[in-house]
LORO-485488 format. One record per residue (C-alpha): x, y negated, z; residue number from 0. Coordinates in nm, 4 decimals. Each point is the difference from the previous one (the first is absolute). Layout:
X, Y, Z, NUM
...
END
This chain:
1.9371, -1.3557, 5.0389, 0
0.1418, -0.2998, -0.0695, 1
0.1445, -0.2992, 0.2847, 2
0.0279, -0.3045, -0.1949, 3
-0.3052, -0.2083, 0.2239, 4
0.0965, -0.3163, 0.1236, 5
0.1707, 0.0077, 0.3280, 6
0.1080, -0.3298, 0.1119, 7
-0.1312, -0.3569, -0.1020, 8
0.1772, -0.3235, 0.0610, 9
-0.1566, -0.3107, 0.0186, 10
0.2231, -0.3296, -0.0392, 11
-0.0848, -0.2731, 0.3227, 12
0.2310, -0.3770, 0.1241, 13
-0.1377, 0.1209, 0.3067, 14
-0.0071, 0.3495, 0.1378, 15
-0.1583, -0.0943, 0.3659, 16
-0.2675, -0.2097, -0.2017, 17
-0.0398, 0.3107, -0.1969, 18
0.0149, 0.2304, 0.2622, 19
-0.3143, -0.2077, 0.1949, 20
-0.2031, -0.0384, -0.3143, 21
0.0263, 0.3567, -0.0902, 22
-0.0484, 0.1473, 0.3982, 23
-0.2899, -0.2858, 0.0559, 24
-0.1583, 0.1415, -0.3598, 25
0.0130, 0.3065, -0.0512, 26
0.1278, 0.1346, 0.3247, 27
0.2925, 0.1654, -0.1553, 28
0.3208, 0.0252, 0.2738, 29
0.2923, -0.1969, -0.1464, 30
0.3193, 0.0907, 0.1351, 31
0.3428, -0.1819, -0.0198, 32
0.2542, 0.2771, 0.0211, 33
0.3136, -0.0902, 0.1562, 34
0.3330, 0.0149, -0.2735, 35
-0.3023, -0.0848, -0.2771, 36
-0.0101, -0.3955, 0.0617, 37
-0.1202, -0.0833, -0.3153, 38
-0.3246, 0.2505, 0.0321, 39
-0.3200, 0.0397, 0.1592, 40
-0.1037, 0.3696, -0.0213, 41
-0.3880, 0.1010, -0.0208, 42
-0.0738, 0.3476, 0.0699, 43
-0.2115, 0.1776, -0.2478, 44
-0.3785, 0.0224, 0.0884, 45
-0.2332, 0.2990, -0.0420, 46
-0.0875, -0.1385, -0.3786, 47
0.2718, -0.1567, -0.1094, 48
0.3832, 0.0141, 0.0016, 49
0.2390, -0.2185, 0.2227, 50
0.2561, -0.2570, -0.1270, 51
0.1471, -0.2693, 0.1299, 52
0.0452, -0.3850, -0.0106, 53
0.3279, -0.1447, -0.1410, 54
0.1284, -0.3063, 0.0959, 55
0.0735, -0.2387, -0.2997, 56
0.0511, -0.3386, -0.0400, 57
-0.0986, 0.0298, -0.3834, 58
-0.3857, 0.1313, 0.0096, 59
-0.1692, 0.0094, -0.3624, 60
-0.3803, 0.1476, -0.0450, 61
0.0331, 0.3737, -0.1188, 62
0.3188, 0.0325, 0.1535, 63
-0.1414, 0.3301, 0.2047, 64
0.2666, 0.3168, -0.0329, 65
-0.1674, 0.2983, -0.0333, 66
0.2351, 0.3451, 0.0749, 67
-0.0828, 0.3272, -0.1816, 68
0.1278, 0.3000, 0.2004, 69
0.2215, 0.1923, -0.1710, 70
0.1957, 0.3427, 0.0743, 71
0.2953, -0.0940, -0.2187, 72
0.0739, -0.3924, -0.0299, 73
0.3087, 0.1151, -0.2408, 74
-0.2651, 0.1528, -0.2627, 75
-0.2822, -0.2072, 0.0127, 76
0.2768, -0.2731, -0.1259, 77
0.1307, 0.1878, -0.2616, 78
-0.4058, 0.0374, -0.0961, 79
-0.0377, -0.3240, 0.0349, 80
0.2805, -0.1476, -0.2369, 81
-0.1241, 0.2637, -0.2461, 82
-0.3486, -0.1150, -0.0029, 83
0.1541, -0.3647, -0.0807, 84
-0.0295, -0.1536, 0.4123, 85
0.2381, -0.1771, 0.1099, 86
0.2091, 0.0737, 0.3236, 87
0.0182, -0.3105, 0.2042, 88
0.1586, 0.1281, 0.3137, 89
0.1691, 0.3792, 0.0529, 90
-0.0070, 0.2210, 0.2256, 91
0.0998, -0.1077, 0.2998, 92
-0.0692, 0.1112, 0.3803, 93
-0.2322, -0.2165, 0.2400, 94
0.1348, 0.2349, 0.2932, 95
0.1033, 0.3635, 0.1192, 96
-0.3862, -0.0062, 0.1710, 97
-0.1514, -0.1905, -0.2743, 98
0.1524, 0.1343, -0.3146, 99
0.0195, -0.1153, -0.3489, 100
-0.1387, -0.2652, -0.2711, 101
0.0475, -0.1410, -0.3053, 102
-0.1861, -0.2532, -0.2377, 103
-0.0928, -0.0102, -0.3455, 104
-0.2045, -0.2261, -0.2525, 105
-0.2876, 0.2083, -0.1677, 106
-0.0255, -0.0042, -0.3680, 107
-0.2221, -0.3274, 0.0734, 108
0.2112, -0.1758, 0.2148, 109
-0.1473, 0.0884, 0.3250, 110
0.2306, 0.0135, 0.3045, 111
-0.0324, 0.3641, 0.1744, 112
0.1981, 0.1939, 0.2346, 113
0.0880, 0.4262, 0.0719, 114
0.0907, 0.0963, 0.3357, 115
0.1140, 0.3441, 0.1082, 116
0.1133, 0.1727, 0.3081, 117
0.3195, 0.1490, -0.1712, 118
END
């Protein structure tokens, strides 16, 4: 079987403690500010849907949500993805030893998206 779902989402916010409340207050998700990440707010996924995170930003456009595609091999799902004419925006490159590895590419219709992997 295949592991290419989406694993991570990250959702562009001025304000990550305004973000945190509305979210929390909402939709009772638990936000958490991990220390060494200042510039995130991590939500924990949810028994339908998948975590993510909010990203602090002083730049925040509509449709500026990251999706990440899990991926066993970062290195060849770029090489697919230059064949099939995408566009790599950001290589590989590792978040942490714990948190592993992402890169970012432009779909063949411009759309930002992401690949994470352990390894």
């Amino acid at each position: 079987m295949k592991n290419h779902g989406f694993v991570h989402i990250e959702l562009p916010t001025k304000d990550l403690d305004k973000a945190k409340y509305f979210y929390e207050t909402v939709f009772e998700w638990e936000v958490i500010i991990q220390t060494g990440f200042d510039d995130y707010a991590f939500f924990k996924e949810t028994e339908d849907g998948s975590g993510g995170a909010f990203l602090k930003s002083d730049k925040v456009l509509n449709g500026e949500t990251t999706l990440y595609i899990n991926t066993d091999n970062i290195d060849l799902t770029l090489e697919k993805i230059k064949e099939a004419k995408g566009e790599i925006v950001q290589k590989k490159t590792q978040i942490s030893e714990e948190h592993g590895f992402y890169a970012l590419f432009k779909d063949i219709s411009g759309n930002l998206m992401g690949l994470w992997s352990k390894n």
